[in-house]
PyMOL commands that place a pseudoatom at each C-alpha (Angstrom):
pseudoatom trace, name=CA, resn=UNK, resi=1, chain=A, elem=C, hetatm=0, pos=[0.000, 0.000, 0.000]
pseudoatom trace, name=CA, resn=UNK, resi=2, chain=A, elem=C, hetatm=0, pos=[1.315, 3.532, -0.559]
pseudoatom trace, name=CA, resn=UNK, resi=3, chain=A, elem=C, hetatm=0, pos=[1.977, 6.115, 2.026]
pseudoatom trace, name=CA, resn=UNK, resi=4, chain=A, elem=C, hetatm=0, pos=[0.181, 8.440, 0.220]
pseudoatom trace, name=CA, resn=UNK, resi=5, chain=A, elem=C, hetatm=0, pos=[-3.279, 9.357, -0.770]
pseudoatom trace, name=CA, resn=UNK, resi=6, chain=A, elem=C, hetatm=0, pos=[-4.278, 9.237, -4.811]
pseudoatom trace, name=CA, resn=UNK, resi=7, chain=A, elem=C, hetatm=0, pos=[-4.242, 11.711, -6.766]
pseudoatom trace, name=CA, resn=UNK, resi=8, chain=A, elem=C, hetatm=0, pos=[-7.761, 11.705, -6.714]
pseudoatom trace, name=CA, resn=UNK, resi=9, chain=A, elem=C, hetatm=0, pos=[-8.189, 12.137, -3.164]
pseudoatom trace, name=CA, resn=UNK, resi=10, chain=A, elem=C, hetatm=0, pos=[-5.596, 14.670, -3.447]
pseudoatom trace, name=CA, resn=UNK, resi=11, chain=A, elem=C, hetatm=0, pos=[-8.112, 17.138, -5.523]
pseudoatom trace, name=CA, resn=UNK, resi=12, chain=A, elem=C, hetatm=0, pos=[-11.227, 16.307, -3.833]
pseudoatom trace, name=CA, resn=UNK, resi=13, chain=A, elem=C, hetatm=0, pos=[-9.460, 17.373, -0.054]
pseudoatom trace, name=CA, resn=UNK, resi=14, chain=A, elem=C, hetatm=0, pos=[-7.778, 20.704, -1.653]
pseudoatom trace, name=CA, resn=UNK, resi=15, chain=A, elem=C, hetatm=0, pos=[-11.171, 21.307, -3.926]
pseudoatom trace, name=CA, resn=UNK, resi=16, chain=A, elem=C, hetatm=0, pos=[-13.538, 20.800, -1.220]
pseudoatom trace, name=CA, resn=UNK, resi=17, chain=A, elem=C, hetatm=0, pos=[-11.114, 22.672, 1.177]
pseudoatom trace, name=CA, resn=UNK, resi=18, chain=A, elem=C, hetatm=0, pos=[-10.977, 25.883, -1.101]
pseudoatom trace, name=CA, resn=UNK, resi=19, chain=A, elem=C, hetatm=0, pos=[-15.060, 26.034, -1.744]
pseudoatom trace, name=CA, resn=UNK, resi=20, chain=A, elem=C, hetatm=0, pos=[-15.606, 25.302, 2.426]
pseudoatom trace, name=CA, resn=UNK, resi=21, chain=A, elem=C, hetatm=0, pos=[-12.907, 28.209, 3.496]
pseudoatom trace, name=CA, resn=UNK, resi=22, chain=A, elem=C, hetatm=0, pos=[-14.389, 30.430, 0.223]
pseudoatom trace, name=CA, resn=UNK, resi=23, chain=A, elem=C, hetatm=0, pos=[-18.252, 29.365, 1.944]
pseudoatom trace, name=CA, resn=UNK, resi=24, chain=A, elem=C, hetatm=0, pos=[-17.293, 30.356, 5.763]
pseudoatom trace, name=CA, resn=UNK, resi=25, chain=A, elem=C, hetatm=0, pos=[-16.323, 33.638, 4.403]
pseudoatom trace, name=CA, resn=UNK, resi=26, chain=A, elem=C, hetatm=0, pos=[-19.209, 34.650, 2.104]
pseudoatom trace, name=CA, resn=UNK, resi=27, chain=A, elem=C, hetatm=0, pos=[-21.199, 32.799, 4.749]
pseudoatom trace, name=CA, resn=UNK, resi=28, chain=A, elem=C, hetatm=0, pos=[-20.123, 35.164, 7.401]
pseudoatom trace, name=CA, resn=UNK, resi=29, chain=A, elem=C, hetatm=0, pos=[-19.760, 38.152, 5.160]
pseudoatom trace, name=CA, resn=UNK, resi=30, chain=A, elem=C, hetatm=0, pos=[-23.342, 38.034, 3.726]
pseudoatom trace, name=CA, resn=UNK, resi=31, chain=A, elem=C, hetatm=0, pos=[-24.975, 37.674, 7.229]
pseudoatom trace, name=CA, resn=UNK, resi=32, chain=A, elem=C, hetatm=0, pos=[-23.914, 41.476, 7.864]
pseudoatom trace, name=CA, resn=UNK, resi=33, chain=A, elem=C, hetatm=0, pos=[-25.161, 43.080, 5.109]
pseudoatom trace, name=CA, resn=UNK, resi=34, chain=A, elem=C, hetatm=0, pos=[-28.234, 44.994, 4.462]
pseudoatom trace, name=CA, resn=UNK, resi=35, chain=A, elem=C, hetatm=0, pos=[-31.252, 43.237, 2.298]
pseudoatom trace, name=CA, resn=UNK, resi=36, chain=A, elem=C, hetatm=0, pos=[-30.740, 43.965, -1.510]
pseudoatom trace, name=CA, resn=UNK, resi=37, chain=A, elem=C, hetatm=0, pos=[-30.109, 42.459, -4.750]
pseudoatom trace, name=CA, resn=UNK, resi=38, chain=A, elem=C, hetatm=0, pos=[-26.205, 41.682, -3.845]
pseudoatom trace, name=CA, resn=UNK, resi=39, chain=A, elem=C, hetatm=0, pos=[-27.220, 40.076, -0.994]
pseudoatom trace, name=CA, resn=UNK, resi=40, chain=A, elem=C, hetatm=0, pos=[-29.604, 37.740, -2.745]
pseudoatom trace, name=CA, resn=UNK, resi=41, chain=A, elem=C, hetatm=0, pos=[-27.257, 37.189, -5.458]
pseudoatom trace, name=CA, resn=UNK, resi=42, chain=A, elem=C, hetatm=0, pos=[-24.743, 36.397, -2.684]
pseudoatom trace, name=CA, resn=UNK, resi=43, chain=A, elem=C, hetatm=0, pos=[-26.808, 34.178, -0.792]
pseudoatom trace, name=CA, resn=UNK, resi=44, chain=A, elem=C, hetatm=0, pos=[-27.533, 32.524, -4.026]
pseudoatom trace, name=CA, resn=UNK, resi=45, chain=A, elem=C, hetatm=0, pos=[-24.075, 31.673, -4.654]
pseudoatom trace, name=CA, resn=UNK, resi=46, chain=A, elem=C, hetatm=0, pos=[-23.961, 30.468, -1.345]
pseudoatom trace, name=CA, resn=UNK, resi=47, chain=A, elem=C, hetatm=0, pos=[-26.629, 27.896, -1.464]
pseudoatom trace, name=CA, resn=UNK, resi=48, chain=A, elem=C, hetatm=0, pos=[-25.413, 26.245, -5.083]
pseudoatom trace, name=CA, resn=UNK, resi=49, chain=A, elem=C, hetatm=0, pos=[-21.985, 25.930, -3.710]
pseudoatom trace, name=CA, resn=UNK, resi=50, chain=A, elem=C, hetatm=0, pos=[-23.719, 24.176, -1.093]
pseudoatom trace, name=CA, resn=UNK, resi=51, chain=A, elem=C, hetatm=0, pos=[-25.516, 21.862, -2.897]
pseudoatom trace, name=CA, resn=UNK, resi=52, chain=A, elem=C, hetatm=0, pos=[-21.805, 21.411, -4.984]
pseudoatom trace, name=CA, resn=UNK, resi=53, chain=A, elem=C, hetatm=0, pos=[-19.693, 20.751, -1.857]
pseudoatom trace, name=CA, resn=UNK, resi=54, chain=A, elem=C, hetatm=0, pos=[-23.021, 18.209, -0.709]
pseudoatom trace, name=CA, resn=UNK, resi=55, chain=A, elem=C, hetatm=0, pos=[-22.285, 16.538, -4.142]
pseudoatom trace, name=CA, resn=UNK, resi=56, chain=A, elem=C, hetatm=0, pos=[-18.347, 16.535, -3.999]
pseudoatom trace, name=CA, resn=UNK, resi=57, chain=A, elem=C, hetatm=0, pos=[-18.644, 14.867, -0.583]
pseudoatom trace, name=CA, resn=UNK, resi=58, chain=A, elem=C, hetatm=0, pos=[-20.659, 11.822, -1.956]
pseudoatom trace, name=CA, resn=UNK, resi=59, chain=A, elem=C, hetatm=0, pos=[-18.006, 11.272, -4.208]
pseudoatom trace, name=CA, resn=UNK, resi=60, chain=A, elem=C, hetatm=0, pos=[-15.352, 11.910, -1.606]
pseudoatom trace, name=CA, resn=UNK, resi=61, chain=A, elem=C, hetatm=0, pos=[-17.431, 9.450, 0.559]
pseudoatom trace, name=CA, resn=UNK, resi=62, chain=A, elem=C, hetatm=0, pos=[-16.994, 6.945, -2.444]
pseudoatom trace, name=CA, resn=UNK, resi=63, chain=A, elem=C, hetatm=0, pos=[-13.790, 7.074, -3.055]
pseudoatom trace, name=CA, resn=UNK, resi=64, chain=A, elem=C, hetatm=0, pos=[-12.325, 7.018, 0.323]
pseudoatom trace, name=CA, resn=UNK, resi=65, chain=A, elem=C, hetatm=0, pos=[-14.882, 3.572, 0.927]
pseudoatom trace, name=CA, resn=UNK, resi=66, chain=A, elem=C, hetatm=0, pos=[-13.743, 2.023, -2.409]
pseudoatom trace, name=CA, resn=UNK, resi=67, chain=A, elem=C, hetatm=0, pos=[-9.923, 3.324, -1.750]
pseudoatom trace, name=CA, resn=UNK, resi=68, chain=A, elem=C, hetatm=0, pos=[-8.095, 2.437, 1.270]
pseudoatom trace, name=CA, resn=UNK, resi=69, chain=A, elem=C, hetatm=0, pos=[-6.589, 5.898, 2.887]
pseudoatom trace, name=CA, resn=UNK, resi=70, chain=A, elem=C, hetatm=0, pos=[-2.669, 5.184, 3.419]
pseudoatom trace, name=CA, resn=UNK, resi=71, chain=A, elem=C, hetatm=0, pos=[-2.158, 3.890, 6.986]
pseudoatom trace, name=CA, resn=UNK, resi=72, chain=A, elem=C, hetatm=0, pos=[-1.148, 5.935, 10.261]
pseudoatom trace, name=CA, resn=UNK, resi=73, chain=A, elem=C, hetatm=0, pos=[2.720, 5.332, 11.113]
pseudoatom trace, name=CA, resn=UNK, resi=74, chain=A, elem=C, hetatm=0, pos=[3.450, 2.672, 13.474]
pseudoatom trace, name=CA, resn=UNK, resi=75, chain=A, elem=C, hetatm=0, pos=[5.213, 5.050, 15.587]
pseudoatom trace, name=CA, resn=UNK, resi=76, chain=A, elem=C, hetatm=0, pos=[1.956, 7.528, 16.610]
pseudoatom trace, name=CA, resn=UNK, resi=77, chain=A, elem=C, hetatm=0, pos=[0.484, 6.343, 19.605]
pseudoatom trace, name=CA, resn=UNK, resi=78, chain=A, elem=C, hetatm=0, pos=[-2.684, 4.720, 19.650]
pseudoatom trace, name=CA, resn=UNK, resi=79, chain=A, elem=C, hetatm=0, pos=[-4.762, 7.763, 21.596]
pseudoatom trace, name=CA, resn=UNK, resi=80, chain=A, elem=C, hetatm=0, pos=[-3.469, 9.916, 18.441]
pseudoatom trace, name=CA, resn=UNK, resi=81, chain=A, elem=C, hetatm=0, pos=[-4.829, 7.566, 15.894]
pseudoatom trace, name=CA, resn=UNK, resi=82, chain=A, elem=C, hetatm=0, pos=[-8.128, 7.219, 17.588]
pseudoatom trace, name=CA, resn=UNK, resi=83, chain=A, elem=C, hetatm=0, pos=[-8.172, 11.022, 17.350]
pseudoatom trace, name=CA, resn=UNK, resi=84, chain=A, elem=C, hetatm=0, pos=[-7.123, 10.986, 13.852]
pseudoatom trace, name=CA, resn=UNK, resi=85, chain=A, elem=C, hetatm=0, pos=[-9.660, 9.140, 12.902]
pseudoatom trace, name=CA, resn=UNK, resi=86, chain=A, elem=C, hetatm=0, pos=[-12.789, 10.572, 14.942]
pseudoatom trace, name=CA, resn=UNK, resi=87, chain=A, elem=C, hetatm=0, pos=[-11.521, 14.163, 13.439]
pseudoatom trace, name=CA, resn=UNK, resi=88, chain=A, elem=C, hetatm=0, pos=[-11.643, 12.599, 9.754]
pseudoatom trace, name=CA, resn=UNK, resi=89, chain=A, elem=C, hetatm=0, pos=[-14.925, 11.192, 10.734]
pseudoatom trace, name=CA, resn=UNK, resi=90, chain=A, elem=C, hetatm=0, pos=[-16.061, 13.906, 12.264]
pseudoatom trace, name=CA, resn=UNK, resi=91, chain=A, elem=C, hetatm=0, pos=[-15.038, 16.437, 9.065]
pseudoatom trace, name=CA, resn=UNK, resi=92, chain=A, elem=C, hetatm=0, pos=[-16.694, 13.529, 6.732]
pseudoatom trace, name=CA, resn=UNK, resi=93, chain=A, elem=C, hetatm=0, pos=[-20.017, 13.985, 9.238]
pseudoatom trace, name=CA, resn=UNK, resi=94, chain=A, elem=C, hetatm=0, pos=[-20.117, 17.300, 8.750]
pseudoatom trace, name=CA, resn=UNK, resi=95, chain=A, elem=C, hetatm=0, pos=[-19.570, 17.743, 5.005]
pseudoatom trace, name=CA, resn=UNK, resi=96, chain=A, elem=C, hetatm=0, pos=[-22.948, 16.042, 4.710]
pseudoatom trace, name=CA, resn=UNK, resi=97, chain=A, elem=C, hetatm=0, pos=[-24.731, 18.028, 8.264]
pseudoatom trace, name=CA, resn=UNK, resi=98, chain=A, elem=C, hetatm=0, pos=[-23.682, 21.472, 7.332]
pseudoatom trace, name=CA, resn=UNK, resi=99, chain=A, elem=C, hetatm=0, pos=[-24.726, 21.459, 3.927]
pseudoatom trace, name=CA, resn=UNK, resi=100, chain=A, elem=C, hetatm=0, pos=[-28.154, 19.556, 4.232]
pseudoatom trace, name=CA, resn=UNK, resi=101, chain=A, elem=C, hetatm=0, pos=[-29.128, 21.720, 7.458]
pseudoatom trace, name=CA, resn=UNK, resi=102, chain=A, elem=C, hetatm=0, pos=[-29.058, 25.246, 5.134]
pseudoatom trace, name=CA, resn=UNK, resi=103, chain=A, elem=C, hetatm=0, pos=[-31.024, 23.281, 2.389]
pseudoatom trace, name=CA, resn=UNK, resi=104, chain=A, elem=C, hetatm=0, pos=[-33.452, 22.302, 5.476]
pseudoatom trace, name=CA, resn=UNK, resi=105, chain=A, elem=C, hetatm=0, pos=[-33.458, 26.143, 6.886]
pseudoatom trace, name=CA, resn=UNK, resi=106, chain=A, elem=C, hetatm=0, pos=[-34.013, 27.335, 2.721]
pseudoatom trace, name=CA, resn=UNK, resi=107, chain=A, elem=C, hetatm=0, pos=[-37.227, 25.355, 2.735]
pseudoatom trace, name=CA, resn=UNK, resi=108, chain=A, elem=C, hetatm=0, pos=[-38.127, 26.340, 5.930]
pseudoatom trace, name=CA, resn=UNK, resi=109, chain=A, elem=C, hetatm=0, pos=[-37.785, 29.671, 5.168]
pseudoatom trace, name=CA, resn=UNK, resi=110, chain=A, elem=C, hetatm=0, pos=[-39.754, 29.575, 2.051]
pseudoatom trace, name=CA, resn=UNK, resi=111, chain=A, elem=C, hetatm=0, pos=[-36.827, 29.868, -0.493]
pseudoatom trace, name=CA, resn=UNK, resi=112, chain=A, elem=C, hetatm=0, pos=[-36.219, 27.091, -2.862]
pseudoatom trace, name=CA, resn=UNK, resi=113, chain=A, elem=C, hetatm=0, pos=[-32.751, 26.383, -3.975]
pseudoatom trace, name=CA, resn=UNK, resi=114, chain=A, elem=C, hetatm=0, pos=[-32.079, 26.594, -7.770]
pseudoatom trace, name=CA, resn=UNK, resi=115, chain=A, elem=C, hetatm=0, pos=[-28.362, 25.104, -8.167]
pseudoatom trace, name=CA, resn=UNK, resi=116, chain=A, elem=C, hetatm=0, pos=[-26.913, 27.467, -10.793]
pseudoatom trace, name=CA, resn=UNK, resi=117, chain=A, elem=C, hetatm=0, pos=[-30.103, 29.373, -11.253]
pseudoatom trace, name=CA, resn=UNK, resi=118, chain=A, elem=C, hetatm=0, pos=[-31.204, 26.067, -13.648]
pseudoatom trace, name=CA, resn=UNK, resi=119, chain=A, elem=C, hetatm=0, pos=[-32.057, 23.059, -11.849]
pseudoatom trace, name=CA, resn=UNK, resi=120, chain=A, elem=C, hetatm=0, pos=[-34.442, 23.593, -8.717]
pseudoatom trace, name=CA, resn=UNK, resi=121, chain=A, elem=C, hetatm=0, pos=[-33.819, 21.329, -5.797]
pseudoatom trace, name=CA, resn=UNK, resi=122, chain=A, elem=C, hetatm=0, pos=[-36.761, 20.531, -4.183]
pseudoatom trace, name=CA, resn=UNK, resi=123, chain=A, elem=C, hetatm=0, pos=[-37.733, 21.500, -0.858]
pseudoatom trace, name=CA, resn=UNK, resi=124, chain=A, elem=C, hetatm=0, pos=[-37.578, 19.457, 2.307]
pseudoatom trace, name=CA, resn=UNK, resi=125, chain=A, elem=C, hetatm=0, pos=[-39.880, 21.126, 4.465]
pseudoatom trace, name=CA, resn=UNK, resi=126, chain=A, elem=C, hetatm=0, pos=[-42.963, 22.970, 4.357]
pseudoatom trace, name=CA, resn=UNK, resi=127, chain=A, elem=C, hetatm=0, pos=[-42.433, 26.991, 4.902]
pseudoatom trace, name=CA, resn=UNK, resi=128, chain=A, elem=C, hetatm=0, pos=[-42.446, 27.119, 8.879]
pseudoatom trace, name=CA, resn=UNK, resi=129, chain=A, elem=C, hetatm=0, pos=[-40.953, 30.430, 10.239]
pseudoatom trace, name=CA, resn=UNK, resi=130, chain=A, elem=C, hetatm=0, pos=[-40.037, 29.119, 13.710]
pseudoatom trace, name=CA, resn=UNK, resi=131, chain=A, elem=C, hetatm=0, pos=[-38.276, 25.893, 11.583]
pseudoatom trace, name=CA, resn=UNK, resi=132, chain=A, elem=C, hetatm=0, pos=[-36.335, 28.259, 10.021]
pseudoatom trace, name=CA, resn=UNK, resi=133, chain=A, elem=C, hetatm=0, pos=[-35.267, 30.181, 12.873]
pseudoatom trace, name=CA, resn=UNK, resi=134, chain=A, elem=C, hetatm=0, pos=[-34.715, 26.936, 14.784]
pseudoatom trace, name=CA, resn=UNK, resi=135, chain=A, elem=C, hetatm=0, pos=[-32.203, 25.368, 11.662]
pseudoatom trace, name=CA, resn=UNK, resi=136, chain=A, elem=C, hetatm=0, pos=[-30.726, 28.718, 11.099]
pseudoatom trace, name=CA, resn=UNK, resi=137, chain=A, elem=C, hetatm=0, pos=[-29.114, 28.238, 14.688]
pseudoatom trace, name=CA, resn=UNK, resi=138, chain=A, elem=C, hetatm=0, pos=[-28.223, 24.724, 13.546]
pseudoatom trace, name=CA, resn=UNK, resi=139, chain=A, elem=C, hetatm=0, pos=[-26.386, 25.921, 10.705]
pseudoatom trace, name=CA, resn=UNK, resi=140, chain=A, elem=C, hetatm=0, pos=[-24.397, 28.662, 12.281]
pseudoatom trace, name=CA, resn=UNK, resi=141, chain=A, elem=C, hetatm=0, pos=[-23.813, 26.297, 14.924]
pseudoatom trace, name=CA, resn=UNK, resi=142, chain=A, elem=C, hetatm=0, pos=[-22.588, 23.215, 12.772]
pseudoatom trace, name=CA, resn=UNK, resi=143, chain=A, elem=C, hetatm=0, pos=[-20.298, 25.723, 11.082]
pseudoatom trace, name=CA, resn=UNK, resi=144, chain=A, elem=C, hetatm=0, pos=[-18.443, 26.659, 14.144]
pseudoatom trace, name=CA, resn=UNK, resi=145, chain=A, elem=C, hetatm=0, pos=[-18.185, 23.060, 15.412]
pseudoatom trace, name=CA, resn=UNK, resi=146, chain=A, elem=C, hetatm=0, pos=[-16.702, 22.865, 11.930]
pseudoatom trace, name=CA, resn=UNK, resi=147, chain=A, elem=C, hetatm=0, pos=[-14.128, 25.489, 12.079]
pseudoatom trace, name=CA, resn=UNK, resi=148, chain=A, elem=C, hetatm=0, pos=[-12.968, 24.031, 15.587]
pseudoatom trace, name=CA, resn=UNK, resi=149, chain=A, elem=C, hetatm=0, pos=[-12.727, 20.504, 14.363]
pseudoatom trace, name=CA, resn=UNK, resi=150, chain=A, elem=C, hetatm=0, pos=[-10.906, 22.095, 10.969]
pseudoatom trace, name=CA, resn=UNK, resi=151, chain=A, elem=C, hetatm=0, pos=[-8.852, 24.059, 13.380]
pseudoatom trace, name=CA, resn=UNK, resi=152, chain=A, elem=C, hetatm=0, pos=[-7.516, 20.759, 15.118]
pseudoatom trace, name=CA, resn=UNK, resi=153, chain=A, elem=C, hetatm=0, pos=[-7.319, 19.464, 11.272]
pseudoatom trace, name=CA, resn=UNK, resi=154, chain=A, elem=C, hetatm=0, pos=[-4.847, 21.615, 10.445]
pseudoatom trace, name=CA, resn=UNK, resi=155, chain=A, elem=C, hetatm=0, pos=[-3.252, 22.198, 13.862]
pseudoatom trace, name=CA, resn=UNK, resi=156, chain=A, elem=C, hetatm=0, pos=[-2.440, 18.341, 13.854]
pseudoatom trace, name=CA, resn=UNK, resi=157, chain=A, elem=C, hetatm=0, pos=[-1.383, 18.414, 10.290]
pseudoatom trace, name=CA, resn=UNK, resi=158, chain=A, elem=C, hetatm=0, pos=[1.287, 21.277, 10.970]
pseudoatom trace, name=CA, resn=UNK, resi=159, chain=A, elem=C, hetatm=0, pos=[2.495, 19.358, 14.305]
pseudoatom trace, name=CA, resn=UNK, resi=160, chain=A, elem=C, hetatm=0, pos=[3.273, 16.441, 12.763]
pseudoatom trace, name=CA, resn=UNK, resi=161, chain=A, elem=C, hetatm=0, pos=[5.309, 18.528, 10.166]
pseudoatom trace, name=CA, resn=UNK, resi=162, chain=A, elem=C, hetatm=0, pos=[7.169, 20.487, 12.183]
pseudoatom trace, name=CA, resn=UNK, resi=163, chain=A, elem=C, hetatm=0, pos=[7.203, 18.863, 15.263]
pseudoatom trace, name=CA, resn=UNK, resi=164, chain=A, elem=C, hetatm=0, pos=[7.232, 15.120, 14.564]
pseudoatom trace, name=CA, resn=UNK, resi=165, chain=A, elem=C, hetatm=0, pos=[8.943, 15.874, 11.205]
pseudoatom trace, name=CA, resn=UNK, resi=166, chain=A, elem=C, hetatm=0, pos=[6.872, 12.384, 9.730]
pseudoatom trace, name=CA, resn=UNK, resi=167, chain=A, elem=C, hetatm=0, pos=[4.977, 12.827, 6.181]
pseudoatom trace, name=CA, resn=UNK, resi=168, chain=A, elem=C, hetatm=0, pos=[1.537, 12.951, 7.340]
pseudoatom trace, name=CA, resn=UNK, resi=169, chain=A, elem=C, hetatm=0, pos=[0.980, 16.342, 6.038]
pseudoatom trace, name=CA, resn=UNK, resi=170, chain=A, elem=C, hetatm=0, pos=[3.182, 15.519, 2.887]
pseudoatom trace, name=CA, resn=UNK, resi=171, chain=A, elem=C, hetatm=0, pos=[1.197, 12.854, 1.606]
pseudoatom trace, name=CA, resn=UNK, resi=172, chain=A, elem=C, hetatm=0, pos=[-1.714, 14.622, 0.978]
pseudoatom trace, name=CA, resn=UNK, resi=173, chain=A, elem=C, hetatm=0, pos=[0.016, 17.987, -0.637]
pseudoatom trace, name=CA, resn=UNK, resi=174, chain=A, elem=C, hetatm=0, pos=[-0.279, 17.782, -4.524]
pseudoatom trace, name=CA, resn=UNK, resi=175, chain=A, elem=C, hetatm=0, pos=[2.788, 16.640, -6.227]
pseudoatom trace, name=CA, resn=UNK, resi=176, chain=A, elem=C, hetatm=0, pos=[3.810, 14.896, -3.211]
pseudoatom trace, name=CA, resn=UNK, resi=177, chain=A, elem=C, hetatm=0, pos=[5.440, 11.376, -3.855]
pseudoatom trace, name=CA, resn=UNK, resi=178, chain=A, elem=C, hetatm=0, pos=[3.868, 9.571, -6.818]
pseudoatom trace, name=CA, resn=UNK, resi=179, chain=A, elem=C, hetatm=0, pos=[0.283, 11.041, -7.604]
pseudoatom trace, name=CA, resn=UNK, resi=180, chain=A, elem=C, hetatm=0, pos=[-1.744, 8.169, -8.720]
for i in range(1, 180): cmd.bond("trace and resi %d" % i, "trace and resi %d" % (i + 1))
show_as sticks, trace
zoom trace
């Protein structure tokens, strides 16, 4: 087995990384502005990169089930692994939870989600005010459990790096070892 993740894992992680940071920040960006046509175009954009990063991570979920992910080094103790693997789990839990709880809160609220402006995704739920209040706060919420857990993502990446000096953050960079 290789010590490194394909080359198609590579692109789906780094892909699905950029459109999540690019999300948080026009997520919290648009919250603060002022109704009017930006903000509607905004919150558009929002909602189809949604529905894209809720598509990506099906395929992500595919690929990492039909492809073994290269195995944790021998050397990391075993309370490190576990906690490897309930953040990955975790991240993988919430690429599908943050994503499907603003398509709930859009049909809530009464606004129906048309990915690109072209292909309406239907809604979930009736339009309930108090639901969409309610899954609002889920959202916003299951975004910063997000940024935590992506926080301790990354922190753990950079440790192991520069601290442990292994290749656990090498094997995912692009170009690192033989992309497959």
């Amino acid at each position: 087995m290789s010590s490194h993740y394909t080359k198609t894992a590579k692109s789906l992680h780094w892909l699905m990384a950029i459109l999540f940071f690019g999300m948080l920040g026009l997520g919290f960006y648009m919250q603060g502005l002022p109704l009017s046509p930006e903000k509607l175009k905004l919150y558009s954009w929002h909602k189809w990169t949604g529905v894209t990063v809720f598509l990506l991570a099906l395929i992500r979920l595919v690929w990492r089930v039909t492809h073994q992910p290269p195995a944790l080094p021998q050397s990391m103790p075993r309370l490190m692994q576990v906690a490897a693997h309930a953040g990955h789990h975790m991240l993988y839990m919430l690429m599908f939870l943050i994503p499907l709880s603003g398509w709930l809160m859009s049909s809530a609220k009464g606004f129906q989600t048309v990915w690109f402006g072209i292909l309406p995704i239907p809604d979930l739920l009736e339009k309930n005010k108090e639901l969409g209040d309610l899954l609002l706060i889920v959202h916003v919420s299951l975004n910063y459990l997000f940024i935590a857990v992506l926080v301790g993502h990354i922190g753990a990446a950079l440790k192991h790096h520069f601290i442990d000096k292994d290749d656990i953050l090498t094997r995912m960079l692009p170009g690192s070892a033989k992309d497959k």
